[in-house]
N, C-alpha and C positions, 0 to 999 in steps of 0.2 A: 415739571412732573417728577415724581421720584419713581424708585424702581417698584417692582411689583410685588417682589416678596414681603415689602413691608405691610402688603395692607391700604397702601393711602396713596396710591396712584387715581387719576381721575382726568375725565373732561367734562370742562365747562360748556355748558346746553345754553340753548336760547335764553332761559328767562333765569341767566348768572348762578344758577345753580350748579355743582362738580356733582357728574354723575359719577358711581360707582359700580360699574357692572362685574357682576358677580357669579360665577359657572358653579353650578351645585352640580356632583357629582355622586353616584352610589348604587348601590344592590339593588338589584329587583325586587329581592324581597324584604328591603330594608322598610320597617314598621315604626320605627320610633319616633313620631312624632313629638315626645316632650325634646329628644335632642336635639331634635331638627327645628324645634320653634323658638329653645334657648337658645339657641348658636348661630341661627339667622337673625333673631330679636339682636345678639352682639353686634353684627355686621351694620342691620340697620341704625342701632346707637352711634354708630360710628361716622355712618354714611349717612345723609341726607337725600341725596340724590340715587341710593340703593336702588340698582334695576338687576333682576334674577334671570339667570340663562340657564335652561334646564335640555335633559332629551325628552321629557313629554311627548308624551301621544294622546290625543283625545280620543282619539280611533281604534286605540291598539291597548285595551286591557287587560292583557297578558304581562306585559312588559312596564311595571309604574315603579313602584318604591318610590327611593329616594327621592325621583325627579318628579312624581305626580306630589308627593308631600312638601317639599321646596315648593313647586309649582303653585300649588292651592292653597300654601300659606303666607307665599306674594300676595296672592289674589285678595288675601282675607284681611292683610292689610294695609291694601291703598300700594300695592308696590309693582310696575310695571316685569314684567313675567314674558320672558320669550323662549316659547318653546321649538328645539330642533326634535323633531320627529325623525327614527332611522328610519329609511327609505327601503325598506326589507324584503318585498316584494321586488324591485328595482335592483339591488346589489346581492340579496342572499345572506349570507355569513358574512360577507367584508360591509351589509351595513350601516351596523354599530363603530366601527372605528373609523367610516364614514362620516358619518354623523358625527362624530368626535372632534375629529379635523373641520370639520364646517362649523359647529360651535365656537372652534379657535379662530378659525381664517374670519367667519362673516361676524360673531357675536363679539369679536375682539375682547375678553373679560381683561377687567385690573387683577382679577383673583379669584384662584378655585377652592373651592371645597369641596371632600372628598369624604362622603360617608361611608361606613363598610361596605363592600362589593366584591365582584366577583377579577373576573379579566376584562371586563369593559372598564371599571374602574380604575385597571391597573392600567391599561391603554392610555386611559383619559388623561391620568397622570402623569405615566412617559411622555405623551404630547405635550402639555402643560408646562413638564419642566425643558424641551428641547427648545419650546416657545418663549424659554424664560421666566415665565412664571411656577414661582415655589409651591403645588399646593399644601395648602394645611389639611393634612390626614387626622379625620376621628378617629381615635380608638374606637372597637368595639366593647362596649362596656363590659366587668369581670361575670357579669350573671350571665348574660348572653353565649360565653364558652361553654 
């Protein structure tokens, strides 16, 4: 297995396939859908066995962005999609970096992505890299300033 900041760490599943699981990270209010279906259509080119680890809520639309667009454009093509929901009612404010830590300890990713965001995002990626894993940071594209 190699390391994880390259990208091409993996395990092999039941049917000899190297899965690649993948942590998408980002804004609440992050909308950009053409970034988010370029930049995971790369990951998928890459990966075969591509499975997407999101904070999705199905419950909670207040709180989507990045993770509901990651999330549903798994779904749309054929790509296994697991989503951690923060437990917000339950923890409060500590939540989300809740949820964060549980994405890392239970969804084990080879590699995160990290769309624009706030402080969850910044969270997600301090955990990310104390975990070892490098994430790859989107710029926020120059029109968006």
């Amino acid at each position: 297995m190699t390391d994880n900041q390259t990208g091409s760490a993996g395990v092999t599943v039941g049917n000899g396939c190297v899965a690649f699981r993948l942590l998408v990270c980002g804004g609440r209010a992050y909308s950009d859908e053409r970034a988010m279906a370029w930049e995971l259509s790369r990951w998928a080119m890459r990966h075969d066995g591509l499975e997407i680890i999101t904070g999705y809520d199905p419950d909670n639309v207040r709180f989507q962005g990045a993770d509901q667009l990651a999330h549903e454009w798994a779904l749309a093509h054929g790509i296994p999609a697991f989503p951690f929901p923060a437990p917000w009612r339950l923890k409060g404010n500590y939540a989300g970096p809740f949820r964060n830590q549980r994405m890392l300890d239970f969804g084990k990713p080879h590699g995160v992505v990290a769309f624009p965001g706030g402080r969850g995002t910044a969270d997600m990626c301090t955990r990310a890299e104390k975990a070892g894993i490098k994430p790859i940071r989107i710029p926020t594209p120059p029109e968006a300033v």
